[in-house]
C-alpha positions in Angstrom: 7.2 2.3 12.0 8.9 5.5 12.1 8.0 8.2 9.7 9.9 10.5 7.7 10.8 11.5 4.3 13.0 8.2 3.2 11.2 5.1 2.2 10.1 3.0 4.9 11.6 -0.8 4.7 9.8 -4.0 6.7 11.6 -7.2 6.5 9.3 -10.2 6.8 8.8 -13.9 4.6 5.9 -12.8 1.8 7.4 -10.9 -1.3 4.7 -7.8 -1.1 6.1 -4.4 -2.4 4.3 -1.7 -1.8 5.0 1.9 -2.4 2.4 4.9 -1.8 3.3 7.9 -3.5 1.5 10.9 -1.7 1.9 14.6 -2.0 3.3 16.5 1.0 1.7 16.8 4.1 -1.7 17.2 2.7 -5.0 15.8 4.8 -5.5 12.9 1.9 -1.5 12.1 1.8 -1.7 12.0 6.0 -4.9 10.2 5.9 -3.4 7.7 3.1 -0.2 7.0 5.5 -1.8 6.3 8.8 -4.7 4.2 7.2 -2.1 2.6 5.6 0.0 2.0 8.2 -2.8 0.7 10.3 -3.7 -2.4 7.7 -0.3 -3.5 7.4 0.2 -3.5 11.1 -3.2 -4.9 11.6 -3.3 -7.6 8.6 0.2 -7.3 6.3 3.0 -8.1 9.3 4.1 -9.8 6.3 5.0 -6.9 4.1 8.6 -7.1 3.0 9.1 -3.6 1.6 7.0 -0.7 2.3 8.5 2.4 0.8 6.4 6.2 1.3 7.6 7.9 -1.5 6.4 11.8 -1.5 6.3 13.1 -4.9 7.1 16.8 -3.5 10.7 15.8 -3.0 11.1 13.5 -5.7 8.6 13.9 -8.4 10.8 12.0 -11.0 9.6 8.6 -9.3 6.3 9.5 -10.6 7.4 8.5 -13.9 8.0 5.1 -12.8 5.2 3.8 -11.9 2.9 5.8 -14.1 1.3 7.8 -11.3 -1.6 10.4 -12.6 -3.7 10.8 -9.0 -2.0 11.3 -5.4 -2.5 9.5 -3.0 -1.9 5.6 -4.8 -0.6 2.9 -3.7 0.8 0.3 -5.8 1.6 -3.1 -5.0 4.4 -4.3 -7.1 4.7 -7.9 -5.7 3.1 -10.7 -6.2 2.6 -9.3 -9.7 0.0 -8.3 -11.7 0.7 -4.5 -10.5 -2.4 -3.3 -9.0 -2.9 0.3 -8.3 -5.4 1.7 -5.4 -5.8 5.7 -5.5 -7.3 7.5 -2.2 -7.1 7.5 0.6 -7.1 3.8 1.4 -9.9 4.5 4.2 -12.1 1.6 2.9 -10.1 -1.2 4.3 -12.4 -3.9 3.1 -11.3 -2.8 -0.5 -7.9 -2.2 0.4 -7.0 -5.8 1.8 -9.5 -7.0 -1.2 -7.2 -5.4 -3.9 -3.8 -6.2 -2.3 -5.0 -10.1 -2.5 -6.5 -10.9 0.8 -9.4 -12.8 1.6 -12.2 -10.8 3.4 -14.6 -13.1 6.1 -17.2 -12.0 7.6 -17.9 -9.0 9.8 -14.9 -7.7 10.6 -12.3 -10.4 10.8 -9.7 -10.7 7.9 -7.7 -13.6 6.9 -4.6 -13.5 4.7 -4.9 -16.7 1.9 -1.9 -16.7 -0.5 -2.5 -14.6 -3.7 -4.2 -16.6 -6.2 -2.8 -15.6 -9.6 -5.7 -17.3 -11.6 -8.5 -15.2 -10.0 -7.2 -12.3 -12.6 
């Protein structure tokens, strides 16, 4: 992944769409983008969009998704919307909230999103 200040784009087969709006190039918006990063190389290789949208250039997009706190990410796809604010440093909650199944100690495998659990 390359970073920079246009959205970052990952083709793959799952429908996930992510976006993590973060402020600048504060500690929590640079903690919230490598920690990020790091899960979806780790466990999303199946992410199809990934966009890093920094509210300091384009505060507008805020308005979209009804962002209030910085960092958050939101994943758009497979619906409901589901909003994490932070830092995303817990990864247990992070992959728990973006609808993957946690196992035991530290291994995590993805299961397909299971709408009726919500």
């Amino acid at each position: 992944m390359i970073m920079n200040n246009n959205p970052l784009s990952i083709t793959a087969d799952i429908n996930y769409d992510l976006r993590l709006y973060v402020a600048g190039k504060t500690l929590k918006s640079l903690s919230a983008i490598t920690n990020l990063k790091r899960i979806c190389e780790t466990h999303l290789a199946e992410v199809s969009i990934l966009n890093i949208i920094d509210l300091v250039d384009t505060p507008q997009l805020a308005a979209e998704d009804q962002i209030f706190a910085l960092p958050t990410l939101v994943r758009r796809m497979p619906t409901p919307i589901k909003k994490i604010i932070g830092d995303l440093s817990n990864e247990a909650r992070v992959l728990e909230s973006l609808g993957l199944q946690v196992r035991s100690g530290d291994n995590y495998e993805k299961e397909p999103f299971n709408r009726s659990r919500i």
